[in-house]
Every structure is written in structure tokens, then in C-alpha cells.
N, C-alpha and C positions, 0 to 999 in steps of 0.2 A: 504493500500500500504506500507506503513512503516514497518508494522508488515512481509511484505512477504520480504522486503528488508533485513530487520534484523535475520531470517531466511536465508538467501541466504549465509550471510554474516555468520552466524555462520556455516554455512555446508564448504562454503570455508575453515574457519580457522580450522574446524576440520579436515579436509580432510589432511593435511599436519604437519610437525611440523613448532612450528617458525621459520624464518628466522636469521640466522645467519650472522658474519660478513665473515665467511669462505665460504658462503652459493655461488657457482658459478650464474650467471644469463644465462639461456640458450643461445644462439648466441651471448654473448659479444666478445667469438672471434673471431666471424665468420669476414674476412678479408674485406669482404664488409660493416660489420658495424665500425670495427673500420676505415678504410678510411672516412666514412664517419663521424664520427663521428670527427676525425681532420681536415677535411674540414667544418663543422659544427664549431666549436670552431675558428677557421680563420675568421668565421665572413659571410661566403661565403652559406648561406641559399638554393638560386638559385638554387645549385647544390647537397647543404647534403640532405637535406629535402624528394624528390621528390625520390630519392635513399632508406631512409629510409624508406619512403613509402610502395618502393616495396618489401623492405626485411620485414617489419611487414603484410604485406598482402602474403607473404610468409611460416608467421609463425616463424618468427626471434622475439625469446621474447623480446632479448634488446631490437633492434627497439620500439617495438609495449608501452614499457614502457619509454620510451625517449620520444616518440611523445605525447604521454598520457600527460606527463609532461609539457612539450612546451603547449600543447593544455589548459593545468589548470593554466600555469604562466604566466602570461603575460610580465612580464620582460624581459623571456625567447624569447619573439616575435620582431622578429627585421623588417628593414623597407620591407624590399623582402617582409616579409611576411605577415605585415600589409597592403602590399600594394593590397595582392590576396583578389578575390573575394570572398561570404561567403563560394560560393558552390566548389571553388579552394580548401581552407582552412578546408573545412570539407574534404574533397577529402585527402588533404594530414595527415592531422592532426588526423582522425578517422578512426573508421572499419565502412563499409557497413551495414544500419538499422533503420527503424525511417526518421524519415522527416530530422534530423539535423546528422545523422549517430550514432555510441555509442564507450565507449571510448574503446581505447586499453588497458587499463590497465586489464578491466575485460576478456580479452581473455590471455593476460599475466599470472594473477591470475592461471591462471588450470595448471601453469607449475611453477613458481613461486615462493614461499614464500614470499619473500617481497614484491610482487606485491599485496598480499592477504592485507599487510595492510596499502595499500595506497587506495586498495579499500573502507576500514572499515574505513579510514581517511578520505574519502568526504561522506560518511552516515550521517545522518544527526544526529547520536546520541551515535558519537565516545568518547570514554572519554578517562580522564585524561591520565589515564594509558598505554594508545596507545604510550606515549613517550616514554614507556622504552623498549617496543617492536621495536622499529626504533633505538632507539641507543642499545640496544644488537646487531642487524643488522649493529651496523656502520654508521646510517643513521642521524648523528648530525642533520644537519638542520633540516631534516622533522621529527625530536622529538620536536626541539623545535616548528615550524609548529603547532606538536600537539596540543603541550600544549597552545600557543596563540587560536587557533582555538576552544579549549576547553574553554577559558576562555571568549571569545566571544559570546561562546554559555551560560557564566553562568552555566557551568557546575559543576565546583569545583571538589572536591577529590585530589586536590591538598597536601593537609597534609599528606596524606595517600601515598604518593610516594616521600615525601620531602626528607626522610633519607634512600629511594633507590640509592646506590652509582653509578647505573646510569641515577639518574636523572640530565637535564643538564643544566650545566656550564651555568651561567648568567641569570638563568631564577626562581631566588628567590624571585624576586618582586611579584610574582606568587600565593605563600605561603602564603605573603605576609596576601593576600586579604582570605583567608583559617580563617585566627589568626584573623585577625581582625573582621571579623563575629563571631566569637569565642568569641572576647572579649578579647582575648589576643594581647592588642596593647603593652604590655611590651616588649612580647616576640618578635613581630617586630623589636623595636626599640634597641633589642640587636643584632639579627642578620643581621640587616646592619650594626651596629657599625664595624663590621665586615670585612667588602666592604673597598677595598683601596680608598683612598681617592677622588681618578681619576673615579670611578664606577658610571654611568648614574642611576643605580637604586636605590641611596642616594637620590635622590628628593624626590622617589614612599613614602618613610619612612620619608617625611620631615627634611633628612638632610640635610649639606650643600654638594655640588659638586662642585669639583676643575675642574672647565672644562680647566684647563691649564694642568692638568696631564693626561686629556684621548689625544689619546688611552693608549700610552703606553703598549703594550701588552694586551690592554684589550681582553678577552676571544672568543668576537663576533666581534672584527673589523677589520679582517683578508680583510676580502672582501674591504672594504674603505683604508687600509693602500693597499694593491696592486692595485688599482685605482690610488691612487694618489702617490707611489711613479712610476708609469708609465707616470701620466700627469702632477704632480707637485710636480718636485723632490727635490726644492728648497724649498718648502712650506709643504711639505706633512703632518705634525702636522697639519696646519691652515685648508689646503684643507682636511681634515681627520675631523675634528670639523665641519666643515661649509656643511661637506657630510652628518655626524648624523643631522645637523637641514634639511638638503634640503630632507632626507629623508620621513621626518614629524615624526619618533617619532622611540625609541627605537624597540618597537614590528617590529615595518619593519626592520630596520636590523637584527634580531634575524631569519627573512626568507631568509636569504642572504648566496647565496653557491651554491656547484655543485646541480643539479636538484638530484643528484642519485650522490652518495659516490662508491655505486658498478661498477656503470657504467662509471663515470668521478673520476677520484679522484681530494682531494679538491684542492691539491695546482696545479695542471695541469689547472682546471675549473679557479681560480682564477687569473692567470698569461694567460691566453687566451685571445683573444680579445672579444670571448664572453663572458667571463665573465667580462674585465672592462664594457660591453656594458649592460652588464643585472645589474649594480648598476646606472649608469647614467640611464638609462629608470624606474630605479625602482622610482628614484628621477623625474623624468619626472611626471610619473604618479601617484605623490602624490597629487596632486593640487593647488599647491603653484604656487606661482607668478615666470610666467617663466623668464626666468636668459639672462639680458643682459651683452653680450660679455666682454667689459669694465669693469665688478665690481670686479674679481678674475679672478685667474687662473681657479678654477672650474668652476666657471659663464660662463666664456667663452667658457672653453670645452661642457659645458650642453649646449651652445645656438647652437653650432655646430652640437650637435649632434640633439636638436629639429628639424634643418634642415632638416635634414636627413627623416623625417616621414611626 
């Protein structure tokens, strides 16, 4: 089975060329997706969703790779939709096939280019290299995606793309683990020296970390500074820090951002209400001790929003 996947997958990606950041996504401007797609970001599920639906069973590529999305993140899933049934949720969230239906991305794919490799990113033996094919596309997050997803799987080939000048931003701890199976912990130990002093990945390297300097502009915490200068604007340093711990760990924020760069851009996605909503749930579903009201201003907004589901 593997072998027919991997096959499948290399006839996709010849079939086209790569995806580009100028690359259009068919139906992004079709008027029905983009309304919906701003009533989706309002927070207002009920009503984007079920729309989206019909425009991806339509054959509205955006759609069908919006949902694809939603259906693989779960961050992305708010309580409207937590709240549906399975066979609701496959209804909305899937195409027609199979007991559980199949995703939209791979009906996107045949029209596509970047849909081709978001495909080749849930196979079970994507590599390293997949990250720079997603940021050539524009698609920061889901490079970094990759390359986490890569590194979980023990993939490695990390060295072999470190001094590709699109490989990305804050995701050196990476290499890291490359060197050091190498035998080269020198070389580690010089290119954190590197990392301002505020940088979460000084630990990975056994150095020290000012956690009084992050964020500070740090490269990946775009998503927690517009969290919390919306809910805590008097604090947003503190509540910014106490976000990276409730997260549980660097790697989850590094998956943090618009689902699709092509289809939301980032700072619209981040300054939406779905997007404060997709880092407070991301923190939800880490497994940490849920957050009573009283301890922060974050604490409190996370017990509000646990509410909610």
C-alpha cells in the first residue's frame, strides 16, 4: 500500500510544476468563498462551514482545501463544530467515499499545485525537503509543519537544506540534531551562539535563555503577541511568555498561523477572531492543567474559552 501511495504521489507532483507564491488557487475569488471565508474568521462556523461545503462539492478548489485543512487541524475546530456529530463532521469537512469519506485536498490536488504538496505532507514518508517546496509557495507555516513532522518521523536530511536561503526562520534547533549525530556538537554550539539572547532555541544547544527578552520580535511569535495584545494589553510580554509555556513547547508554536498563506493571508488570519481562537485551543489541547480564571489574565481568558466546548 505504501508503495502504491508513493507512486500516486509522484505522478501528482509530476503532473504539474511547483507551486509558486504567485501561483492563483482556483475559486479563491469566487464571491461565495471569500464571504465565506470572512464569516468563517468572525468566529461564526454555523454558517461559513456548511457554505463551504457546498462550494467544495461544487468543485471550488479553495473550498475543498480550506476544509481539508480545518479537517487535519484541530485548532482550526471551534465549538459549533466540535459540537457536530461524526457523521455531521465528515459531511461537512470531507468529499463522498469510504466509511469515514476522503479528504478534499486530494480532489484539490488535480487542479492545484500547492494542494499537491500538502498531499505529499500527510504520506507517511515526506521529507525534509518538503519545507522549501511550501515556502517557495509562500507557505511559512506549513514549511515549518514540515520540517517538525519530519523530525518526528526521525527523518533527518536536515543538513542538506540548512544553507537553502529558504529554509525557515527559527527552525535551526533542527540542524541542530543533523550535527550532533555527526559528531559535530562544536558546530552546534557556535551557531546558537548566534540566536539573540531572547531565542527559545538557546536551551535545545544548552545555553542560557533570557526569557525576559522573548518575544521581542521573535520570528514565530506573531501569532501569541496578536493574542494577547487583543486580551492582554496591559501585560502582553507576561501573557506572551506564559502563552509559549501553556502551549507545551516551542515545536507547537512553530505550527501556529493562517491554515493557507494563499488563501488567508497571515496578518488578516492572525488579527481575526479565529485566529486569537485557534492559539487559545491550541493551548487547550496540549494537556496541561486546565487554567483557573483567577491566576492571569491568560488563565482567565483560557478558562472562558474551555467553556465554550
Amino acid at each position: 500500500m505504501r508503495f502504491v501511495i508513493s507512486v500516486f504521489l509522484a505522478a501528482l507532483l509530476l503532473a504539474a510544476p511547483p507551486a509558486r507564491a504567485a501561483d492563483p488557487v482556483p475559486g479563491q475569488d469566487d464571491a461565495g468563498f471569500v464571504s465565506a471565508v470572512e464569516t468563517w474568521l468572525e468566529g461564526d462556523e454555523a454558517a461559513a462551514l456548511p457554505v463551504l461545503a457546498d462550494l467544495a462539492a461544487e468543485g471550488n478548489t479553495a473550498a475543498q482545501m480550506l476544509l481539508a485543512l480545518v479537517d487535519k487541524m484541530p485548532e482550526l475546530q471551534g465549538p459549533w463544530l466540535s459540537d457536530r456529530s461524526r457523521d455531521e463532521r465528515v459531511a461537512l469537512l470531507r468529499a463522498p467515499g469510504g466509511m469515514s469519506g476522503k479528504s478534499w485536498m486530494r480532489a484539490a490536488a488535480a487542479e492545484a499545485p500547492l494542494a499537491r504538496l500538502w498531499v505529499q505532507l500527510w504520506s507517511p514518508d515526506a521529507p525534509a525537503s518538503l519545507a522549501l517546496g511550501f515556502a517557495r509557495a509562500g507557505e511559512a507555516r506549513a514549511a515549518r509543519e514540515a520540517l517538525v513532522f519530519a523530525a518526528a518521523r526521525q527523518a533527518g536530511g536536515f543538513d542538506a537544506i540548512a544553507d537553502d536561503p529558504d529554509y525557515p526562520a527559527g527552525m535551526r534547533y533542527l540542524v541542530w540534531k543533523d550535527w550532533r549525530a555527526a559528531g559535530q556538537g562544536d558546530r552546534v554550539a557556535d551557531d546558537a551562539a548566534r540566536l539573540s539572547p531572547g531565542d527559545p532555541q538557546r536551551v535545545v544547544a544548552g545555553l542560557d535563555w533570557d526569557a525576559g527578552a522573548w518575544p521581542d520580535g521573535h520570528v514565530l511569535a506573531a501569532p501569541l503577541e496578536a493574542l494577547c495584545a487583543g486580551i492582554c494589553p496591559d501585560a502582553a510580554a507576561d501573557c506572551a511568555r506564559a502563552g509559549l509555556a501553556r502551549l507545551g513547547g516551542y515545536e507547537v508554536l512553530a505550527q501556529l498561523g493562517t491554515p493557507a498563506a494563499a488563501l488567508i493571508p497571515r496578518a488578516r488570519f492572525l488579527d481575526s477572531a479565529k485566529g486569537r481562537e485557534t492559539v487559545l485551543r491550541r493551548m487547550l489541547l496540549s494537556g496541561r492543567e486546565r487554567p483557573a480564571p483567577g491566576e492571569s489574565c491568560l488563565d482567565g481568558r483560557l478558562a472562558a474559552e474551555a467553556a465554550r466546548y
